[in-house]
SEDO-711638 format. One line per field, with one value per residue: residue in three letters; z, y, x of N, C-alpha, C, CB in turn. Coordinates in steps of 0.05 Angstrom, whole numbers, plus 5000, padded with zeros to 4 digits. Glycine has a CB too. Example, Ala and Ser with C-alpha at 12.3 -4.5 7.8 and 13.67 -1.06 7.14 Angstrom:
SEDO-711638
residu <- ALA:SER
n_pz <- 5156:5142
n_py <- 4886:4955
n_px <- 5264:5257
ca_pz <- 5156:5143
ca_py <- 4910:4979
ca_px <- 5246:5273
c_pz <- 5156:5157
c_py <- 4934:5001
c_px <- 5264:5258
cb_pz <- 5181:5114
cb_py <- 4911:4988
cb_px <- 5226:5282
END
This chain:
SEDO-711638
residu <- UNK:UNK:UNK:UNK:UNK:UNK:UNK:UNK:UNK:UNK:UNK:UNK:UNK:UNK:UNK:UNK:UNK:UNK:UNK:UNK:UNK:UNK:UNK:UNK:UNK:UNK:UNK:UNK:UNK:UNK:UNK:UNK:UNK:UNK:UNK:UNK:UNK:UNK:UNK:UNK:UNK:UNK:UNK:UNK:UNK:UNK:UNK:UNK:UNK:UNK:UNK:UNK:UNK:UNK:UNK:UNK:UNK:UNK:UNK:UNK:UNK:UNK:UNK:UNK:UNK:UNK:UNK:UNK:UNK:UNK:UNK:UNK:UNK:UNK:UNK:UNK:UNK:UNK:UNK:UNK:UNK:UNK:UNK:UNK:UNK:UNK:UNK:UNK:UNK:UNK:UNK:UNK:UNK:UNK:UNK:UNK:UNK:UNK:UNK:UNK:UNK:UNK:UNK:UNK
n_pz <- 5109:5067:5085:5035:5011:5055:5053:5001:5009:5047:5017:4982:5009:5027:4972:4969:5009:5000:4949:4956:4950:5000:5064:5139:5189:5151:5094:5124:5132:5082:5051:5084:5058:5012:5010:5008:4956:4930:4944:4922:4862:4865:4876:4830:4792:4801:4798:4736:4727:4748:4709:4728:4718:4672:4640:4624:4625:4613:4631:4655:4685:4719:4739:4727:4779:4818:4813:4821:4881:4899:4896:4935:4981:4978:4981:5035:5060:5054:5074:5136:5148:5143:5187:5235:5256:5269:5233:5213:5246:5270:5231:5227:5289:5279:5241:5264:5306:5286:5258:5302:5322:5295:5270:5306
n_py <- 5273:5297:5338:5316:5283:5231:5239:5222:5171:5157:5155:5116:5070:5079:5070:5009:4990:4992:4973:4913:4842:4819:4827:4858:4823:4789:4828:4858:4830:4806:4868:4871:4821:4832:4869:4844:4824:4863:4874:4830:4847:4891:4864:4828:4876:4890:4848:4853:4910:4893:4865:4817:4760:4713:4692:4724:4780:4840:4864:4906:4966:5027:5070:5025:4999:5044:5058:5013:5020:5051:5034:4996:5021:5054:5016:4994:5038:5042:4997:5001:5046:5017:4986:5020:5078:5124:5124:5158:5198:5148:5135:5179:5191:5143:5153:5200:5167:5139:5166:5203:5170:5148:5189:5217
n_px <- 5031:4986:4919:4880:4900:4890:4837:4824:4846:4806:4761:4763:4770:4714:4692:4709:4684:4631:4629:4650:4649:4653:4651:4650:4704:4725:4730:4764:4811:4819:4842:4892:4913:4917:4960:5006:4995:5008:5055:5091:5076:5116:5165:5171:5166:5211:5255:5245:5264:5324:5338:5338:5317:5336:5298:5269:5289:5301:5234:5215:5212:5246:5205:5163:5178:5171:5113:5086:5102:5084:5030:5031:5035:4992:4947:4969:4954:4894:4885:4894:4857:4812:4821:4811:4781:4815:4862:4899:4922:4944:4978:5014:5030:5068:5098:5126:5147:5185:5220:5240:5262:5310:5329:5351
ca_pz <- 5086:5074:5086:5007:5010:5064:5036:4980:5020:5061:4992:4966:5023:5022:4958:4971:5040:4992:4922:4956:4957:5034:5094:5161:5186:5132:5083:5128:5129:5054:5051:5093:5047:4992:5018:5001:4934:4919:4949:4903:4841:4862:4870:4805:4770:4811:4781:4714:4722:4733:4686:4738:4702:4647:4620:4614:4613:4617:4625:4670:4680:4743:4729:4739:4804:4828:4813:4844:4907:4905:4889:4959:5005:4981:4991:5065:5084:5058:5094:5165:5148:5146:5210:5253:5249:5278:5214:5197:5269:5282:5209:5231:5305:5278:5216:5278:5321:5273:5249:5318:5345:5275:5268:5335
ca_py <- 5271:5328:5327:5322:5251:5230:5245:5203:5142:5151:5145:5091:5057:5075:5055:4982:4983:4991:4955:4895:4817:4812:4848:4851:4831:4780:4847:4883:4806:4817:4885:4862:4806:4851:4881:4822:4819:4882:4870:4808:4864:4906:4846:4819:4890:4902:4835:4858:4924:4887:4840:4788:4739:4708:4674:4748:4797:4863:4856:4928:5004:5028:5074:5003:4993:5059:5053:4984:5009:5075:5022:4989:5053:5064:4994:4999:5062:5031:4979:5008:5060:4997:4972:5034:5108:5136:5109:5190:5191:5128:5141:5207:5177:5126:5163:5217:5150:5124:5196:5212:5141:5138:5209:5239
ca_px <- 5014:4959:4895:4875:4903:4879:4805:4816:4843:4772:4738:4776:4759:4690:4682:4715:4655:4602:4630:4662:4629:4663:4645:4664:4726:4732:4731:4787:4831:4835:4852:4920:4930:4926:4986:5020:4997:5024:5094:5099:5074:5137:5184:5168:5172:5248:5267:5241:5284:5354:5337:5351:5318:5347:5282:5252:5310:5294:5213:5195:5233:5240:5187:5152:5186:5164:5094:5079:5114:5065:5017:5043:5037:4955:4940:4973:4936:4873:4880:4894:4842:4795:4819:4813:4780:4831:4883:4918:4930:4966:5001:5025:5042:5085:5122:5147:5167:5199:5237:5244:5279:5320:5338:5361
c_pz <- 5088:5073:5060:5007:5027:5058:5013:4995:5034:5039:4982:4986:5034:5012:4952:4995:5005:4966:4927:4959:4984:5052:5119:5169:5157:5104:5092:5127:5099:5042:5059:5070:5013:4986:5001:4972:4914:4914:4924:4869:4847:4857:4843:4785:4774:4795:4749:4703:4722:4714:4698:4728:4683:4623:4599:4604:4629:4614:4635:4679:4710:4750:4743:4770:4818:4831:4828:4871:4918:4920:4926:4990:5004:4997:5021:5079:5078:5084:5127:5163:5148:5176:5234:5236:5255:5258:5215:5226:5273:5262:5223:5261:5296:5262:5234:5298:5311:5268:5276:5334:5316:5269:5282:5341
c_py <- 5292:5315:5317:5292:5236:5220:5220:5182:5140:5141:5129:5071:5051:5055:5027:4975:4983:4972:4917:4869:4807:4832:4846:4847:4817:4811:4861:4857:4814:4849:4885:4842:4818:4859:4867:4813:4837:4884:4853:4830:4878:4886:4835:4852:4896:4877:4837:4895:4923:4867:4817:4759:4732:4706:4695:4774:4824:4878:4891:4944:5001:5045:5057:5009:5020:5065:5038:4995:5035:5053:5012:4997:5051:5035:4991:5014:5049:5022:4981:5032:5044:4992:4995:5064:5123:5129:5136:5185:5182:5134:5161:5202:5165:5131:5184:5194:5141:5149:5198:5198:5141:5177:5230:5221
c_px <- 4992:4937:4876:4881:4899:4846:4808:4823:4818:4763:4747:4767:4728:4672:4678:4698:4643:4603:4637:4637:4629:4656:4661:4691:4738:4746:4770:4812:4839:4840:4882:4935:4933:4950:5014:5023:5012:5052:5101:5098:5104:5163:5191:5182:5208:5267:5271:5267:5312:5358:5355:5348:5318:5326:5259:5264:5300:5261:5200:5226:5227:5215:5160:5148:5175:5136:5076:5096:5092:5042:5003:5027:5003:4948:4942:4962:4906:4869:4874:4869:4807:4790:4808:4800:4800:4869:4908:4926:4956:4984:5029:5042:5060:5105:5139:5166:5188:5225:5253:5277:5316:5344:5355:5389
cb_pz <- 5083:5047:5100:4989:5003:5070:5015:4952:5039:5071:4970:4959:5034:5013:4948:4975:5079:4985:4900:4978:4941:5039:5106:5164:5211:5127:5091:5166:5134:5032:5063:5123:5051:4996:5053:5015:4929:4930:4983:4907:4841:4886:4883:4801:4768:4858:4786:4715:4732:4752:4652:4762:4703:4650:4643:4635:4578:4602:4640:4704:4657:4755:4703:4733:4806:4821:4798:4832:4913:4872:4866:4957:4989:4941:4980:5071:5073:5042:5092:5178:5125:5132:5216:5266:5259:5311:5176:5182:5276:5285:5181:5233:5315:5274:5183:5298:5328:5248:5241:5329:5342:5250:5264:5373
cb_py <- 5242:5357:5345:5347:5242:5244:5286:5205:5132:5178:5161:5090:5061:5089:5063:4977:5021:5023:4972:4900:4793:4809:4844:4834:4824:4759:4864:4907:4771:4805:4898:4844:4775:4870:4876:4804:4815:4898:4849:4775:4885:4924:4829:4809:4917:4899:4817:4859:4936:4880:4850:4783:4730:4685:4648:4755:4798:4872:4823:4913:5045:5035:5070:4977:4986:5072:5050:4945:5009:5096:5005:5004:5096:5070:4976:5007:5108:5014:4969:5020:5077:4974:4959:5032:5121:5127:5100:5231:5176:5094:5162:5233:5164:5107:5182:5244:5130:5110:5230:5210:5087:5123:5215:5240
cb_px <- 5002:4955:4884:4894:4923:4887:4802:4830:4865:4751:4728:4812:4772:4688:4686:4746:4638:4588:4659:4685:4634:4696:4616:4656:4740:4704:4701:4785:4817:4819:4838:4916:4920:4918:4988:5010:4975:5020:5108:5069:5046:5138:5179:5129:5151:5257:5259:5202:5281:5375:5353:5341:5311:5362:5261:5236:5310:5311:5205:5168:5216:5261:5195:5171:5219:5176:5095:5097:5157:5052:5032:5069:5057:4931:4952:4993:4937:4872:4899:4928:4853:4806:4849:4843:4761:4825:4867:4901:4915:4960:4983:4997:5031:5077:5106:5131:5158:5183:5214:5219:5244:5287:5325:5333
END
């Protein structure tokens, strides 16, 4: 990921330090369960793109589904960018472990 995005997850996370009504860890607990709220946003819109359910049909594009899963990804780097200074780092650590273990 470049350094350009990066920068903005700092300030997004900034701005959620200085705008939020929670602090502490309480603050960085809901940042994680965030996470969660999001997944459920993508699940919902993936059901809405095969028009799994009947009662709604064809409710969200994938479009949708691709959005909410962006949506996903920021929320996640927030988050760990909450928990730790050292967030790009571990990112960057764990996307070559993962490449590395998965790829070779």
């Amino acid at each position: 990921m470049d350094k350009h995005a990066w920068d903005l997850i700092e300030r997004l996370r900034d701005w959620l330090d200085s705008e939020s009504p929670v602090t502490g860890d309480t603050a960085k607990a809901m940042r994680v369960l965030k996470i969660g709220e999001e997944f459920g946003e993508v699940a919902e819109a993936l059901h809405g793109a095969l028009g799994a359910n009947p009662r709604k049909g064809a409710s969200h594009t994938w479009d949708d589904v691709h959005k909410e899963l962006c949506d996903v990804t920021i929320t996640s780097l927030i988050a760990l960018a909450s928990l730790t200074p050292d967030a790009e780092k571990l990112f960057e650590e764990r996307l070559h472990h993962i490449a590395d273990r998965s790829l070779t």
